[in-house]
C-alpha positions in Angstrom: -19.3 -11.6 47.9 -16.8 -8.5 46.5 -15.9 -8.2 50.0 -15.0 -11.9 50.1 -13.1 -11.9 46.7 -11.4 -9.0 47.3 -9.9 -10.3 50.7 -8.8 -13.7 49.0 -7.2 -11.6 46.3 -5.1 -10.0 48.6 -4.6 -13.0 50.5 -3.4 -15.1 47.2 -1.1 -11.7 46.4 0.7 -11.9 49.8 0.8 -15.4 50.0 2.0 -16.1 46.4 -0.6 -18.5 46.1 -0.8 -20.8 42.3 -4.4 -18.4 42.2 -2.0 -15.3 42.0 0.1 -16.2 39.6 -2.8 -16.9 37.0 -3.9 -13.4 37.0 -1.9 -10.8 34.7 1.7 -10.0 34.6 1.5 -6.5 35.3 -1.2 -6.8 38.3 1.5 -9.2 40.1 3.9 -6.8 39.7 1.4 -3.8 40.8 0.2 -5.8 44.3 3.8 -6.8 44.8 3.7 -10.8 43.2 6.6 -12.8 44.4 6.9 -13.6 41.3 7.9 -9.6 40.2 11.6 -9.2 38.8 14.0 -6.5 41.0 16.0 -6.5 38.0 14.1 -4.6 35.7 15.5 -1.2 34.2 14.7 1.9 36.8 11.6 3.3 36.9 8.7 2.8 34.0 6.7 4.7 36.1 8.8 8.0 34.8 7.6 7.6 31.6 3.8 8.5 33.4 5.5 10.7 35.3 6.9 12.4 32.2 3.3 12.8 30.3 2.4 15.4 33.3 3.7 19.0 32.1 7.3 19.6 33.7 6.3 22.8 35.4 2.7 21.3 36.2 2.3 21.0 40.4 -1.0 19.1 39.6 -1.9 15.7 37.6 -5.0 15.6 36.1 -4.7 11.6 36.1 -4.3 11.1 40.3 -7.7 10.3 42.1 -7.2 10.8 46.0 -9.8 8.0 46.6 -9.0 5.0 44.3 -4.8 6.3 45.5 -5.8 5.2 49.1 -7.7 1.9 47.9 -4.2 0.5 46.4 -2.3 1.5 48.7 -4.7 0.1 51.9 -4.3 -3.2 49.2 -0.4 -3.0 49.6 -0.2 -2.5 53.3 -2.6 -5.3 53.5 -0.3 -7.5 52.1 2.6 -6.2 53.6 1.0 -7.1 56.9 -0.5 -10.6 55.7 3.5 -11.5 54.8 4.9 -10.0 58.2 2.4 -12.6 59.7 3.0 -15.0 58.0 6.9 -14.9 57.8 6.8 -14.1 61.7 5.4 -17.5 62.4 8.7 -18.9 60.1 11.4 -19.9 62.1 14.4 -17.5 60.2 12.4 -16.1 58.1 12.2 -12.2 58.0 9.2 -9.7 56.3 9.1 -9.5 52.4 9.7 -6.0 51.0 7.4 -4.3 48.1 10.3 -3.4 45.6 13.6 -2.9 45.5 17.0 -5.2 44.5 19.0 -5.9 47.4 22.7 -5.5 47.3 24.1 -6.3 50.8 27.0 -8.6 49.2 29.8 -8.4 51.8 32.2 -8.8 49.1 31.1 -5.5 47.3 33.8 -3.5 47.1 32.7 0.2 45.9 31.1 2.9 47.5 29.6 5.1 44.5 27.5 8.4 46.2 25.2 10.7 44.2 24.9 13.6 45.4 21.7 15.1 44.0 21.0 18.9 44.5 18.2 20.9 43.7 19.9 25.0 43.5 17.9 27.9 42.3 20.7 29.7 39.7 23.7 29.8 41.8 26.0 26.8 43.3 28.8 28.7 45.5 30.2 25.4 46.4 31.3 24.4 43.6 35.1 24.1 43.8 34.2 22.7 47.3 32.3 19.2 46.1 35.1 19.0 43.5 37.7 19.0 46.0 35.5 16.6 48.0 34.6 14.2 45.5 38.1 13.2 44.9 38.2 9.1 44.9 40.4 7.7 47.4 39.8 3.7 49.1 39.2 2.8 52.8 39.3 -0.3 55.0 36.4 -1.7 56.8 35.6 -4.6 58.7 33.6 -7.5 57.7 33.0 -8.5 60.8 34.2 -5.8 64.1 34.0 -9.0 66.4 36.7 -10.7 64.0 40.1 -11.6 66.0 43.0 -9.9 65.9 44.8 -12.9 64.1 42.6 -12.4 61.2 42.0 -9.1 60.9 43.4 -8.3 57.6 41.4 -11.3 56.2 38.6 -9.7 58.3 38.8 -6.2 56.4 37.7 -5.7 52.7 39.2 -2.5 50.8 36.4 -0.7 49.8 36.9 2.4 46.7 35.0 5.6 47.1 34.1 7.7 44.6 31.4 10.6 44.1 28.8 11.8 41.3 27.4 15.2 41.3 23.9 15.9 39.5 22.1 19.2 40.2 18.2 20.5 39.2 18.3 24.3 38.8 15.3 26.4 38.8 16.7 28.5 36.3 18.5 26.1 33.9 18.0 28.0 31.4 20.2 30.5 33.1 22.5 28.7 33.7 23.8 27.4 30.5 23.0 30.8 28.6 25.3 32.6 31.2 28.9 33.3 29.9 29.6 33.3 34.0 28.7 29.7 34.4 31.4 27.1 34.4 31.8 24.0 31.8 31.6 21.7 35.2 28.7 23.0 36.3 26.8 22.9 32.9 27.5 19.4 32.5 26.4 18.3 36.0 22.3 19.9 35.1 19.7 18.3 33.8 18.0 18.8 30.5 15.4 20.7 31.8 13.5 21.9 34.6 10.7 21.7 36.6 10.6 25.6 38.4 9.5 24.5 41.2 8.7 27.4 44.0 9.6 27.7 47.5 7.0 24.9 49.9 6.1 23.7 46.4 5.0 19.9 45.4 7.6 20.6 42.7 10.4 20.2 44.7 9.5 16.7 45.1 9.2 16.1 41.4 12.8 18.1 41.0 14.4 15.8 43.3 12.6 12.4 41.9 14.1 13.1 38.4 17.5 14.0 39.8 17.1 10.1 41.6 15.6 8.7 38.4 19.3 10.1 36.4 21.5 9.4 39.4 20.4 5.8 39.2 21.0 5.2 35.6 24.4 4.9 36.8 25.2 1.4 37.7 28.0 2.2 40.1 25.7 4.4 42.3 25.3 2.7 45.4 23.7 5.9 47.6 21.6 8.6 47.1 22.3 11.9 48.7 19.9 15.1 48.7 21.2 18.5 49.3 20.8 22.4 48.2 23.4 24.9 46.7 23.7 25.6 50.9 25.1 21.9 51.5 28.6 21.2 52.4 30.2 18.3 53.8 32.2 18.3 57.0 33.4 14.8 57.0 36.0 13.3 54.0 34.5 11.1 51.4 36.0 7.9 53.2 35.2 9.2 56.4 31.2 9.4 54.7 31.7 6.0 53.5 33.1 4.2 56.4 30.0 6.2 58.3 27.1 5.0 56.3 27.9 1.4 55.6 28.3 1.0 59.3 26.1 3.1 60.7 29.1 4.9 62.9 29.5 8.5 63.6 32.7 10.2 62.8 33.8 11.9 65.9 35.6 15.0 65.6 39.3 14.0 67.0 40.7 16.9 69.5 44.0 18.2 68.5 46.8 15.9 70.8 49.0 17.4 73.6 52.5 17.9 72.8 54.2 14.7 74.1 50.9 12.4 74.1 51.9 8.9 73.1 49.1 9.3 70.7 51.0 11.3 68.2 53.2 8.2 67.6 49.9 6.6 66.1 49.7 6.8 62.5 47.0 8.8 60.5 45.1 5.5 59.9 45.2 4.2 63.5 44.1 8.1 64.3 41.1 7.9 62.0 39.8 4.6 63.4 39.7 5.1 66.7 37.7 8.6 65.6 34.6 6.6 64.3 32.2 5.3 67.0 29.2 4.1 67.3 25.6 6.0 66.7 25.5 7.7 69.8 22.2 9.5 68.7 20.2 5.9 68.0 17.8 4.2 70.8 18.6 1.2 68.8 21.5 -0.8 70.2 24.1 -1.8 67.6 24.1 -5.5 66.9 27.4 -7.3 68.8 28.6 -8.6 64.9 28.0 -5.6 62.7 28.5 -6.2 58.8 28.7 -3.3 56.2 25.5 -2.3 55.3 24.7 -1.4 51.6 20.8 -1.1 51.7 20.5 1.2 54.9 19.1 4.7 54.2 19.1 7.7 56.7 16.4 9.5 57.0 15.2 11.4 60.6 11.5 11.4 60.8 8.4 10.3 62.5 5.1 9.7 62.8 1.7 10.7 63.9 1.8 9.3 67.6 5.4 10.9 68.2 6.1 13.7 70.6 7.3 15.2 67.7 4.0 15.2 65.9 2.1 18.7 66.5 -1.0 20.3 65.9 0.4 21.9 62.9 1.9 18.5 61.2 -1.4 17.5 61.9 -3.8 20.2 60.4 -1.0 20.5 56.9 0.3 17.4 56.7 -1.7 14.1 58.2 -5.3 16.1 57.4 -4.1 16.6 54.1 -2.4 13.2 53.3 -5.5 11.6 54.9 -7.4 11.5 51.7 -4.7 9.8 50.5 -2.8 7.8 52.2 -3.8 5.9 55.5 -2.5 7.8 58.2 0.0 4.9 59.9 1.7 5.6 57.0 2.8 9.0 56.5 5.8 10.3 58.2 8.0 13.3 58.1 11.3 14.1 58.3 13.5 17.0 59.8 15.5 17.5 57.9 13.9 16.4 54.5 16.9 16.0 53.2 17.7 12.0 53.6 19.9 10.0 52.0 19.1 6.8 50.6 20.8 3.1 49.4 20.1 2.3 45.7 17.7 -0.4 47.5 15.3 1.9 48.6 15.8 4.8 46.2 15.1 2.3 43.4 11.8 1.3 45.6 10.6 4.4 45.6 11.0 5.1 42.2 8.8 1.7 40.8 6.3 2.4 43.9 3.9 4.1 41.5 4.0 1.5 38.6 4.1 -1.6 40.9 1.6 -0.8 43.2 -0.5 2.4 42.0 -1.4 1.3 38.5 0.8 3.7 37.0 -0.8 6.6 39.3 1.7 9.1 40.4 2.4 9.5 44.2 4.0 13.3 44.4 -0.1 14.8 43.8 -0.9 13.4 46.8 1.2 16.0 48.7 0.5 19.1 46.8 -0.9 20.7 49.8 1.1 19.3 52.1 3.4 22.0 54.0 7.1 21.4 52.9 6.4 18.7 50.9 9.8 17.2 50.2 9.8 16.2 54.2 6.8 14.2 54.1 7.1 12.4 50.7 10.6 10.2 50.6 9.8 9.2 54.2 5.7 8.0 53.6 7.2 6.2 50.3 9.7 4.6 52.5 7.1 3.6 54.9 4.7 2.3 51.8 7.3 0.2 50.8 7.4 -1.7 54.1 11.3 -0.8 55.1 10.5 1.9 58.0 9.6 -0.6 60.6 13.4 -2.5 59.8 16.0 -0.8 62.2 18.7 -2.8 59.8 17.0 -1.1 56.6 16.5 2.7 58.1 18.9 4.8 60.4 16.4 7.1 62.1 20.0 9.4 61.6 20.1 12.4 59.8 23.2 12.9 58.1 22.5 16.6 57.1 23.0 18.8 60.3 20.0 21.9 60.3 19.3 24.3 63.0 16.3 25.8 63.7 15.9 28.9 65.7 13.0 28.2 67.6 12.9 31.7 69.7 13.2 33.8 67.3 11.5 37.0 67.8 10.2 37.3 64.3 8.2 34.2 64.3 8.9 33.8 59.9 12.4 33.4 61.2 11.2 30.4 62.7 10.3 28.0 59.6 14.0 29.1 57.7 17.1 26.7 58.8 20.0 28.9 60.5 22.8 29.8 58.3 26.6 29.4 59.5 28.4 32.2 56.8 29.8 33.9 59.9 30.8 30.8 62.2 32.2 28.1 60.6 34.8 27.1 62.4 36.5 23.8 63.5 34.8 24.3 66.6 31.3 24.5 65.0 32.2 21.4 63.1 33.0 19.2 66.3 29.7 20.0 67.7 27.9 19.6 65.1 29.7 15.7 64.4 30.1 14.9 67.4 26.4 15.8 69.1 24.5 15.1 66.0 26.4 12.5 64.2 26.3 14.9 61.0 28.5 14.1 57.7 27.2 17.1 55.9 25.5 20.9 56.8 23.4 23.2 56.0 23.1 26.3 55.5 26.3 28.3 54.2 24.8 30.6 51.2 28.1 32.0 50.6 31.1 30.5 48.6 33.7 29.8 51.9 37.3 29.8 52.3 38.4 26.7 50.8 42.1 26.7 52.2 39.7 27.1 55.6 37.6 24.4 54.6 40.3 21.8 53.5 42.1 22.8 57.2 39.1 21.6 58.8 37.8 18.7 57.1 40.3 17.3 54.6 43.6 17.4 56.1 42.3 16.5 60.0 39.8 14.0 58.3 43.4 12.7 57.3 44.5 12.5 60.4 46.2 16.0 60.9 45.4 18.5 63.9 43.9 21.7 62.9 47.1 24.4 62.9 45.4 27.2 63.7 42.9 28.3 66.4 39.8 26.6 67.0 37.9 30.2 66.3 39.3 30.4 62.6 36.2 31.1 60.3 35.4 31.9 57.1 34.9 35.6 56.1 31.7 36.0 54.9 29.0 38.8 55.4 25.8 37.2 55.8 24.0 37.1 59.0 23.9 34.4 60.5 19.8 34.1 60.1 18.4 33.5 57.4 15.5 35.7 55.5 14.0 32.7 54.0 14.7 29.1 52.7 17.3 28.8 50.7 16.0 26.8 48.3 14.1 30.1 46.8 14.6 32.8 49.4 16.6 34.9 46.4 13.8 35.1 43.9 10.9 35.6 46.8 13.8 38.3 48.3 13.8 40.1 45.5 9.5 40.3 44.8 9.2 37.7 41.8 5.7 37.2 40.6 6.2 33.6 40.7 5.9 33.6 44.1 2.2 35.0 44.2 -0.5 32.3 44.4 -1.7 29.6 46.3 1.8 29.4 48.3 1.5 32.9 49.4 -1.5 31.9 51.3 0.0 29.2 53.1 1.3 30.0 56.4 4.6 30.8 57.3 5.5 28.7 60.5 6.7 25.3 60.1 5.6 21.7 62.3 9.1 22.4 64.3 7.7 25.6 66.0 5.9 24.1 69.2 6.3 27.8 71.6 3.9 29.7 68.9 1.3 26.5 67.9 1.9 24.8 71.4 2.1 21.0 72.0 -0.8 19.1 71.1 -0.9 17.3 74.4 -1.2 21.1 76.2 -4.6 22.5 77.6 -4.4 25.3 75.1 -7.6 25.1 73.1 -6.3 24.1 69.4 -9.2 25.6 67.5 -8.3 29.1 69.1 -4.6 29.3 69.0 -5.0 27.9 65.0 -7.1 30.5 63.9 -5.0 33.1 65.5 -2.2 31.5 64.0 -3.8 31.3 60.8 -5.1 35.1 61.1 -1.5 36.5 61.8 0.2 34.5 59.1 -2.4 35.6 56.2 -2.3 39.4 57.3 1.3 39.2 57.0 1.6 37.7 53.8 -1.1 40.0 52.3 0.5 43.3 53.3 4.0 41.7 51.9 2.9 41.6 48.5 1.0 45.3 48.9 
């Protein structure tokens, strides 16, 4: 009979039965009611959030088991109103959370961009330069006719918000060395979270929760003090409401009628369309406002291995039904205000109050499974229109590196950033930003790559100009805490240290999971290596 009541309670939740609606308030809102307001201030569940100590990686309140009963209850109904609104002629799957904002008349583009540093930010000046507001033109409908085209464009303004998390805050606003901008841009406090630490994901939920507070914010970027962009602001604007990738222009022949074209004319015919997506883009394409980009997959992708599968889906597991939890490479997404602000009243909604991020406290790089797994909790993975399977932050992994540690650590680009590395890395991986550069770079280098072509000016000098810098151009660690863990801080000992130090994306040392190697074998000599190592590191 519990089995029975408990069905037709999800039922009536999904359904939005009369049944429902006598039950209480907050129980509507927590199985996802109908009824439930999108308009309601950002996140309560911060305030639960906030009871947990800040520099705490555990919640003493979170119980794995009764986590993954609410949440099989949510995907339940999720499924129950995909059903239902399938068999609806125009009718399309109801959402968990989240207020929608896809008015074609909205005319500004506000982006946060949200970075979690240790104690340094060397591109400072950079995202000050970049975040200059400035207004493009984009089309309200591309199949519009050339008649009506300037009633078919709307004039959208672009502006930019920076807010940063720092490890060492404290630091930061005690030093004498710090600047007035870059104080002013930190939040209150801190969370210290390590390198491959649950942490991070708290860090980066609390820079979400203060970027949203602003009512002009309309995207959410994530990023380290290693991010820079490669693309204007409008260029970033025009890319993500339409889902277009901003092709790096080659510099014109002397006498090419092109070079009668005007810088505007230049700049449109450099956008095309995701060449990277399987999805085809729709014939009538609108601006998008709610589409987030996120790369990532799941547990039946090719992408999947043995690894994601012992430190991520085992762990997670527990949790959180497997179909659910995905990861993405690079973790570092950006999301719409839609699905940011979905994320964000998940917990309260849905859990009861119960936080998500201790789910993922063993979880290897927890930041790339978590925004991902939320996104997929709140039903908008499976919506091509709601989710660019795009990263818009390029990373490079050097998968044969000799020393395997190399492996798990992006590539840094101090040495070789160029205009040339810029076209390749727009044009084959659809990029508006990159990672990693440690070092402050030539900003008369920078703005003759990215702001004056993005302008529609040719690069004047040669295509090999780069940035002096003198870092190699691999890096010794992540660079979201490589400097402290570089330099032997105690904070680092513990139960990171024992975790091991290659990552999912290393398939020639773990091997594919659908190869003959035995698994059990190759993971306790992976396993075996990676402990010895760490061990005679912190001799």
């Amino acid at each position: 009979m519990s089995d029975f009541k408990s069905l037709l309670s999800v039922f009536q939740d999904a359904t939005g039965l009369s049944a429902a609606s006598s039950r209480k308030g907050s129980n509507n809102n927590r199985n996802g009611g109908a009824g439930g307001s999108n308009n309601q201030p950002i996140i309560t569940n911060q305030k639960k959030n906030d009871e947990v100590d800040l520099e705490s990686s555990a919640d003493p309140n979170f119980s794995a088991s009764l986590m993954k009963q609410r949440i099989e209850r949510v995907l339940s109904i999720q499924q129950i109103r995909k059903s239902t609104a399938s068999g609806s002629v125009g009718s399309k799957p109801i959402n968990v959370g989240g207020q929608a904002n896809n008015d074609a008349s909205q005319t500004s583009f506000h982006l946060a961009v949200c970075a979690t540093i240790v104690e340094d930010f060397p591109h400072e000046e950079l995202w000050k330069r970049w975040m200059t507001s400035t207004t493009i033109d984009i089309p309200n409908n591309i199949n519009s006719s050339n008649d009506n085209a300037e009633e078919a464009t709307n004039t959208i303004s672009c502006s930019s918000e920076l807010y940063i998390h720092a490890k060492h805050a404290k630091q930061i606003l005690n030093s004498n060395s710090s600047s007035s901008y870059l104080k002013s841009k930190l939040l209150p406090f801190s969370h210290t979270p390590n390198w491959n630490d649950v942490r991070v994901i708290r860090a980066m939920l609390s820079l979400l929760q203060q970027a949203l507070q602003d009512d002009k914010t309309t995207h959410v970027l994530f990023c380290t003090e290693s991010c820079i962009p490669i693309v204007t602001l409008g260029e970033a604007a025009r890319s993500i409401l339409l889902d277009e990738v901003c092709v790096w222009e080659e510099k014109k022949k002397d006498g090419d009628d092109a070079d009668a074209a005007s810088s505007d004319d230049r700049k449109e015919e450099g956008m095309q369309k995701q060449p990277l997506s399987q999805k085809k883009q729709p014939p009538s394409q609108q601006p998008n406002w709610n589409r987030s980009y996120i790369h990532c997959y799941n547990q039946n992708s090719p992408q999947c291995t043995r690894f994601d599968e012992h430190n991520c889906w085992s762990i997670l597991s527990k949790s959180i039904p497997p179909s659910a939890i995905h990861k993405a490479l690079p973790g570092w997404c950006l999301l719409s205000r839609k699905h940011a602000q979905s994320i964000l009243e998940f917990p309260e909604k849905h859990l009861d109050g119960m936080n998500l991020w201790p789910a993922f406290e063993r979880v290897w790089a927890p930041e790339e499974v978590y925004f991902p797994t939320a996104l997929a909790l709140c039903g908008y993975m499976e919506e091509e229109e709601e989710v660019s399977k795009r990263s818009v932050t390029h990373s490079e992994w050097d998968t044969r590196a000799s020393n395997h540690k190399d492996r798990a650590h992006p590539l840094t680009y101090d040495d070789k950033f160029d205009d040339e590395l810029v076209r390749r890395v727009r044009n084959e991986n659809g990029a508006l930003f990159m990672r990693k550069l440690k070092n402050e770079l030539d900003l008369n280098v920078w703005e003759e790559i990215v702001i004056r072509r993005g302008k529609g000016c040719s690069s004047g000098h040669s295509n090999k100009r780069a940035a002096p810098s003198s870092t190699s151009t691999r890096s010794g660690g992540n660079d979201y805490y490589n400097r402290d863990r570089d330099r032997g801080r105690s904070d680092y000992r513990g139960r990171n240290d024992s975790r091991h130090h290659y990552d999912s994306r290393h398939n020639q040392y773990y091997g594919n999971r659908n190869n003959s190697h035995d698994r059990d074998t190759d993971r306790r000599r992976s396993y075996d290596h990676g402990s010895s190592t760490k061990r005679q590191r912190w001799r």
